[in-house]
Structures are given as C-alpha cells and as structure tokens.
N, C-alpha and C positions, 0 to 999 in steps of 0.2 A: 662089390666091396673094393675089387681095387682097381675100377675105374674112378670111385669115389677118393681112395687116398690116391689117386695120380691128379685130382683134381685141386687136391687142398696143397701137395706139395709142389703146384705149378704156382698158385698162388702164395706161399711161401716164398719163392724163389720169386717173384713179379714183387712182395711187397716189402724183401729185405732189400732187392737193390733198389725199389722208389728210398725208403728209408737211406739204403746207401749215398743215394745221388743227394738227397735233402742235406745229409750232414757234409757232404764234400761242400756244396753251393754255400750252406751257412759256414763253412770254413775258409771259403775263397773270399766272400762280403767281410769277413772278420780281420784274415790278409790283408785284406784293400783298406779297410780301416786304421789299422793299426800300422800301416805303411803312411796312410795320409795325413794321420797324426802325427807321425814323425817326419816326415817330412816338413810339415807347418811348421813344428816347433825348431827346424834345423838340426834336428840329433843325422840324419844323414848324411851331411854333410862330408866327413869325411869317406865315408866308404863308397858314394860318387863319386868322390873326386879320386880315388885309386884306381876304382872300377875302372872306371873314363878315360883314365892315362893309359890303362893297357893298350888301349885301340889307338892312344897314339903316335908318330913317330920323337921316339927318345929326344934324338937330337933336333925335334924342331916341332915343340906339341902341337900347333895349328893346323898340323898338317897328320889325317889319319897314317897309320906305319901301313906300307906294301906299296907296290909300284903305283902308278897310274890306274892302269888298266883294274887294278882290284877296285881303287875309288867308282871308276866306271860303272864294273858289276854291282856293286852296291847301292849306289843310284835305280839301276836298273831294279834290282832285290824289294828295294822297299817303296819303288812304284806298284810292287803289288799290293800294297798296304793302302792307295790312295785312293781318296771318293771315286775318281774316274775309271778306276778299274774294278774296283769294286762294284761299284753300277751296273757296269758289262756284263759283269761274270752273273749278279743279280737277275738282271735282264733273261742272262742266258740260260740260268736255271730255271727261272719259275718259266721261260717259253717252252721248258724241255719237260717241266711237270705238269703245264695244260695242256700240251701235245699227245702225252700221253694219259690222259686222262684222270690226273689227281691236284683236282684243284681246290680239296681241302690242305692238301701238302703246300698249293704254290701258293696259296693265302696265309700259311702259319709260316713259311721262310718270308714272306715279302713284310709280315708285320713284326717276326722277329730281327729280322737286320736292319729295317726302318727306323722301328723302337728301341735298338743296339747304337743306333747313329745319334738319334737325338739322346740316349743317354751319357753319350761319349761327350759331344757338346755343353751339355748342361754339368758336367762334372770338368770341364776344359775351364769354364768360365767360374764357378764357383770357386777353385782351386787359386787359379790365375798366377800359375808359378812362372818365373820368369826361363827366361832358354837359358842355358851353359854358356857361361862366359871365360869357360877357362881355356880353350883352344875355338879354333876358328870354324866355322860351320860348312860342311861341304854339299849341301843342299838348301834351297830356299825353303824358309817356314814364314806362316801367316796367325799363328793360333799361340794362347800359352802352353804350356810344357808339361802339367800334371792333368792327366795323367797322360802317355803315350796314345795320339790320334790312331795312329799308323797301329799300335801295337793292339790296341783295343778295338779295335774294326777290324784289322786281321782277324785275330780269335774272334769274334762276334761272326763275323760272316763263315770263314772256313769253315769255324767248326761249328757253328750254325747248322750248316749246309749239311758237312760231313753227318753230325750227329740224326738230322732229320733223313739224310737219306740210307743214313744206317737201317731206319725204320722200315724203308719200301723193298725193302731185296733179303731174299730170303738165306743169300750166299751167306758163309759165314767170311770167306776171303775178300771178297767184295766189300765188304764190311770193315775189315783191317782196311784196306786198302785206300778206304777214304778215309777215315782217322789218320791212318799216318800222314798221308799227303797234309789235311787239314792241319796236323801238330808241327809238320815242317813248314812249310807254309809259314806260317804262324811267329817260330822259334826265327826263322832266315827274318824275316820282316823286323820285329823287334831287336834283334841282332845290329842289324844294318843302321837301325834309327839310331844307334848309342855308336857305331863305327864312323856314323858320318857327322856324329857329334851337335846332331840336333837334342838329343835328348837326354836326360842323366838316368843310368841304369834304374834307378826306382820310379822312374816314369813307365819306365816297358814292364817294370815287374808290377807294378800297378794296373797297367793296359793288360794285361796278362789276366790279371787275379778277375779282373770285373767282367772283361770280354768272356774266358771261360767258364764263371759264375752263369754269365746270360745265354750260352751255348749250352749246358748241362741242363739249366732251366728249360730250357724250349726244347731239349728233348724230356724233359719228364712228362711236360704237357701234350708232346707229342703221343708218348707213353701211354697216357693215360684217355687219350682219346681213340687211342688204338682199343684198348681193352673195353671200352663201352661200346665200341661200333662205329664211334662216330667219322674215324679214319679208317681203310682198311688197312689190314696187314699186307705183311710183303707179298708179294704176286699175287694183288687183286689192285684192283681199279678202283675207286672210289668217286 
C-alpha cells in the first residue's frame, strides 16, 4: 500500500510541474505576442527610447556611457550570442553527448537549437523592424531588429542545453549550476545587444520571451521521454 501511494504521488509531482511548465510556455508565447503587437502598432516607442538612453552617454548619445574598454567587453559579451559561437559550443556539446553515450540527448539538443535558429529567422523577416536610429551603433548588424537574434539564440541554445542537461545528472548542484550559468549567459548577451545600441530593449525582451518559451518546450519533451523510457535518466546511458 504505500509503495502504491509513493507511486501515485511521484506522478503527481511529474504531472503538476509538466502542467506547470505548459502554462509558463503558454505565457511566455502570449509575452511575445502581445509585445509584437505592440511594437507593430508603435505603442513602444517611447519606453525604447528611455530604456535605450540609459545605456547612453548623457553628453554625447551616440556614443554608449563607460570608458572604452567597457565598449570592448561588450563587444566581446554579445559575441557569445553569435551564429559562430554558438555553432562551436553546439558542436561541442552533442560531440561530448555521443562520446559519452547518449545520442538520444545529442539528437533532441542538435534538432532543438537548429529548429530554435530557423525560428529566430523566420520571425526576423516576418517582423522586419528596422534598427535604432536614435544613437549610433557600436557593433556591425546585417538582419532586422524584431525580435533580438543575439538574444533569442542565446536563450534557445544556453538554456537549451542547460535545461536538457539538467535531465542527464542526477546531482541536484550540478543542476543549478547549469541553469544559472545558462540564465547569465543569456541576461549578459541581451544586455550587451541594447548597451551597444543595436537593439531597442523590446527586441531582447522579445528574444527572451520566445528563446525561453522553446528552451522549457524542449525540456518537457525531454521530460516526457524520460518517463516512457525512451531517453534514460540521469546516470544511465541511453
């Protein structure tokens, strides 16, 4: 008898937080909507453009506020945000998850950050918001502006990653540990895009809502292939 209720309240606990994770995801798509809505319609407009001016300096907006050297690191920041590095780090994970033997895992990260990129694109172009023209841009860009490239492939991959490899390790610290990384990550990236005045703040909070919408998604799916067998759990091979 109470191996039977330790089984029913394990499944309670597994299908309040799928339920949990469903309504964050329908709430972050709903975000993203009703941010893209407004945006179209230019009700944003001003609180871009306040946002925007914090990052830059007073006396000469073109130019983001802090020395030099901060311009730099920032540069540097939201090259973690970019195709090229993201590819790498891609690369480097699913070779470190057929290495060690779970190549259901490195097939559900390679088709969620693939399918995370071309979503990113196809809402770039549909959008086709034009870049900030109200201070000078201290990075080169090639794409429109709605929503954040950088900010929406950050969150899609990190915490992609992070989320899926929450899945494989049984640690509970190990576990924080890549969430947080993934959420900084993430936050530094988006940050950077709006300080170096490529982007207006509702493009990253945009990038934000959709990338971690498709991060949450792809660990429920991971979730849920865990519980049927068809992925293993953490300290097993698959």
């Amino acid at each position: 008898m109470r191996l039977v209720w330790r089984r029913v309240a394990e499944m309670w606990r597994t299908e309040t937080w799928l339920l949990a994770s469903i309504l964050v995801i329908c709430a972050l798509f709903l975000v993203f909507g009703w941010l893209a809505a407004e945006v179209m319609e230019g009700d944003t407009a001003a609180f871009d453009r306040k946002l925007f001016l914090l990052f830059r300096n007073p006396a000469n907006p073109s130019q983001p506020f802090g020395p030099p050297w901060l311009v730099e690191m920032a540069r540097d920041v939201t090259a973690l945000g970019s195709f090229s590095i993201l590819a790498i780090l891609l690369i480097a994970v699913v070779g470190y998850l057929l290495l060690a033997g779970r190549r259901r895992t490195a097939s559900l990260v390679l088709i969620a950050v693939i399918g995370g990129d071309a979503l990113s694109h196809l809402l770039k172009i549909g959008f086709d918001r034009a870049r900030p023209d109200i201070a000078g841009q201290a990075a080169r860009v090639f794409t429109a502006s709605f929503p954040s490239g950088h900010a929406t492939l950050s969150a899609i991959t990190y915490l992609t990653m992070g989320a899926l490899l929450t899945r494989i390790t049984p640690s509970h610290s190990i576990r924080v540990f890549f969430i947080s990384i993934a959420l900084l990550l993430t936050f530094l990236v988006g940050i950077s895009r709006i300080y170096l005045g490529v982007h207006y703040p509702t493009d990253v909070l945009a990038g934000w809502c959709i990338g971690a919408a498709w991060a949450l998604a792809c660990w429920v799916v991971m979730a849920r292939l865990q519980a049927k067998g068809q992925v293993s759990p953490p300290g097993q091979n698959t």
